[in-house]
C-alpha positions in Angstrom: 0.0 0.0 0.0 1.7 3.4 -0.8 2.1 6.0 1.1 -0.7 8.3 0.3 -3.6 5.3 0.6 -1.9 4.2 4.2 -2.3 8.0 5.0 -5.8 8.1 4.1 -7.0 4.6 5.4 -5.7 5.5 8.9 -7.7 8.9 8.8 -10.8 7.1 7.7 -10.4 5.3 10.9 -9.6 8.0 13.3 -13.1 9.0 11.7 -14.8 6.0 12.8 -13.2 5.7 16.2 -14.1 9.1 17.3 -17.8 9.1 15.9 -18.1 5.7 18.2 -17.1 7.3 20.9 -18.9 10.0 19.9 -21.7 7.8 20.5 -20.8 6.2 23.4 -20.2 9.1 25.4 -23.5 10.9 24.1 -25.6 10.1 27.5 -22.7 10.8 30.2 -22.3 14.0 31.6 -19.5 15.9 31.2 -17.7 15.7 34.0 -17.6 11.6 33.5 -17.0 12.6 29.6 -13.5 14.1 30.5 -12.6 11.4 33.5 -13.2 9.3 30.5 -11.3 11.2 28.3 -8.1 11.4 31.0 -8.2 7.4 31.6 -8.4 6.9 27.8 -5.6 9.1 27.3 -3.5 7.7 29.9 -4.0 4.0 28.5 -2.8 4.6 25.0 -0.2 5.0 23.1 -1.0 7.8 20.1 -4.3 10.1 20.9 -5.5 11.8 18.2 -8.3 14.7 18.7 -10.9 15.3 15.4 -12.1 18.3 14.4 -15.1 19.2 11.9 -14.2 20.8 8.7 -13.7 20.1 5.1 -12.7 16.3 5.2 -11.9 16.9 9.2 -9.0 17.9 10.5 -6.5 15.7 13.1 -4.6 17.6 15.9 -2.2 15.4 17.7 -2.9 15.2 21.3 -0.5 12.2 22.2 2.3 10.4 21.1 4.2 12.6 18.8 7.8 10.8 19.3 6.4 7.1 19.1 4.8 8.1 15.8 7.8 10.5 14.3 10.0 7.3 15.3 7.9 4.8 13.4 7.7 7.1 10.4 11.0 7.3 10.1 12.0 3.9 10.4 9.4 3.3 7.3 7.6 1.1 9.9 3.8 0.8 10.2 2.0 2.5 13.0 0.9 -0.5 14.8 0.2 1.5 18.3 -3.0 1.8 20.2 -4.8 4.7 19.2 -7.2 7.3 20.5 -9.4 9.5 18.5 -11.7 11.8 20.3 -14.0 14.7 18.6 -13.8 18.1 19.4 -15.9 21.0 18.2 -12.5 23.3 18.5 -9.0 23.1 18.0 -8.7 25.2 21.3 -10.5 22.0 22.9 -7.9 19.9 21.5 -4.8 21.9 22.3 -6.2 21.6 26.0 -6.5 18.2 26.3 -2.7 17.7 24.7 -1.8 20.9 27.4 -3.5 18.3 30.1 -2.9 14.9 29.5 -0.8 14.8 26.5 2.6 16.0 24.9 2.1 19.5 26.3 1.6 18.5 30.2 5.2 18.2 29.8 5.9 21.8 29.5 4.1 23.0 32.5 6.1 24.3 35.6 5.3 21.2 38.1 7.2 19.1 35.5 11.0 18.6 36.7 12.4 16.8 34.0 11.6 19.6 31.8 13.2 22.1 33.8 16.7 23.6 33.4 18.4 25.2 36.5 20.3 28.5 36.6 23.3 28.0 39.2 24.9 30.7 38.1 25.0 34.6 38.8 22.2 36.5 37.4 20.5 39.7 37.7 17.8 38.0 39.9 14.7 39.0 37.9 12.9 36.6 34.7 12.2 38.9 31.9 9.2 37.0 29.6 8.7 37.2 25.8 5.2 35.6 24.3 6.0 35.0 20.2 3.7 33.8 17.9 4.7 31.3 15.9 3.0 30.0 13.4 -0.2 30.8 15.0 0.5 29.0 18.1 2.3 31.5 21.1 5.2 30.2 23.0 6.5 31.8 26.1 9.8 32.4 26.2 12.0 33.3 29.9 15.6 34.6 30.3 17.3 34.9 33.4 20.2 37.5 32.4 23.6 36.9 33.7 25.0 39.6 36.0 28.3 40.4 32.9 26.7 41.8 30.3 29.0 40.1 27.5 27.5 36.7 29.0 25.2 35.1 26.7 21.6 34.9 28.9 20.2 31.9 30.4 16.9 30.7 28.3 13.7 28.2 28.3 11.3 28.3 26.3 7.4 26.8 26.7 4.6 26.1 24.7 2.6 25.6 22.0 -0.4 27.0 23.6 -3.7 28.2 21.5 -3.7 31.8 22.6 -2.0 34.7 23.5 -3.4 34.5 26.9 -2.8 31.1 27.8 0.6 32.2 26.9 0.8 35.3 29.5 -1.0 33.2 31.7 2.0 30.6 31.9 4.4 33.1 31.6 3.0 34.6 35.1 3.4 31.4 36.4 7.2 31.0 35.8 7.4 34.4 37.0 6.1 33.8 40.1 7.5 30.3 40.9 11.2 32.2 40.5 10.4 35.1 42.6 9.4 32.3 45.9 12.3 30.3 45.0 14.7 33.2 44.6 13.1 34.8 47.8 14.1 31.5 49.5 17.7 31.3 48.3 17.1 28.7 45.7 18.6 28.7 42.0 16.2 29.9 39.5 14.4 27.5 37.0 13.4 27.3 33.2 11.4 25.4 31.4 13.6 22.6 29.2 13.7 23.7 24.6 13.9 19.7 24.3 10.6 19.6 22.5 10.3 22.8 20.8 10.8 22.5 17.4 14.1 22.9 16.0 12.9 26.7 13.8 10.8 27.8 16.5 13.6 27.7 19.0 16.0 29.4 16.3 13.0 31.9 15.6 12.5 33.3 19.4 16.2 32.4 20.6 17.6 34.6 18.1 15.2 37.4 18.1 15.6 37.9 21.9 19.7 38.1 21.4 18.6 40.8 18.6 16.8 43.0 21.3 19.4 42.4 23.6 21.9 43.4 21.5 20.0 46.4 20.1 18.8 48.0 23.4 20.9 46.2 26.2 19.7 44.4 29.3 18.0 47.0 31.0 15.3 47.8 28.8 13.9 44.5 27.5 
């Protein structure tokens, strides 16, 4: 089968498994329709989320490095899979925020975290960028010389602007109580950001920088 019809056959049946549970999720409410959701998600491997359009459209909710690992290998995706229907893509970039790829961006995860040991001017300075049409929030923690490149971590996707701010105020505030408390700063890890997107907000930050200086970004 080539590549096109495998592509298309697997859609179909993202199709069919989120109109059945569609339809077997109809009568709960939805508080046990998102406890369903969260166990679901948990349990598999790949969770897709469906959206209504022309031909519906797939957002990836879980699973992105099983699946870029199998493509590349030229293997079949074999996984468990999910599909659950959305009306939104907002809805669907929450439930990837919550229980899927992006839960691993959010402060209370430490393996995503990079510490700042060294000397810095003691304050976070926060970017929100918008790249392509998802906003990422980006942190620095400047270093104390100014010809020291600046600590950065970077978080994200998230659907809006102010989800964005909103994690952004977050950091902000987990660094002031830590740094109040004589404890190292904290970032959030670039591991998952794509490779452009990292290039994109890294190197426009360093532009600003080296434009206006420390003190007024």
């Amino acid at each position: 089968m080539r590549e096109p019809q495998r592509a298309e056959q697997m859609r179909k049946q993202l199709i069919d498994l989120a109109n059945r549970f569609q339809e077997e999720t109809s009568r709960m409410s939805q508080q046990e329709r998102l406890a369903l959701m969260q166990r679901l998600t948990d349990e598999t491997e790949i969770a897709w989320g469906v959206l209504p359009g022309p031909g519906f459209q797939l957002h990836l909710i879980k699973g992105r490095k099983r699946l870029e690992a199998r493509v590349a290998s030229g293997q079949t995706v074999t996984a468990r899979m999910l599909a659950i229907p959305f009306s939104k893509l907002e809805e669907a970039v929450a439930a990837e925020r919550t229980w899927g790829d992006g839960k691993l961006t959010q402060p209370s995860e430490p393996s995503r975290r990079s510490r700042v040991s060294e000397p810095f001017l003691g304050r976070l300075l926060t970017f929100v960028s918008n790249r392509h049409g998802k906003f990422y929030v980006a942190l620095m923690a400047a270093p104390e010389e100014s010809d020291s490149d600046p600590h950065m971590g970077i978080a994200g996707p998230f659907a809006t602007n102010e989800e964005a701010e909103e994690q952004a105020d977050k950091w902000t505030k987990l660094n002031e109580k830590r740094t109040k408390e004589g404890e190292s700063a904290i970032l959030p890890g670039m591991d998952g950001i794509p490779d452009d997107v990292r290039g994109y907000i890294t190197e426009g930050i360093r532009k600003a920088v080296r434009e206006r200086g420390w003190s007024t970004c």
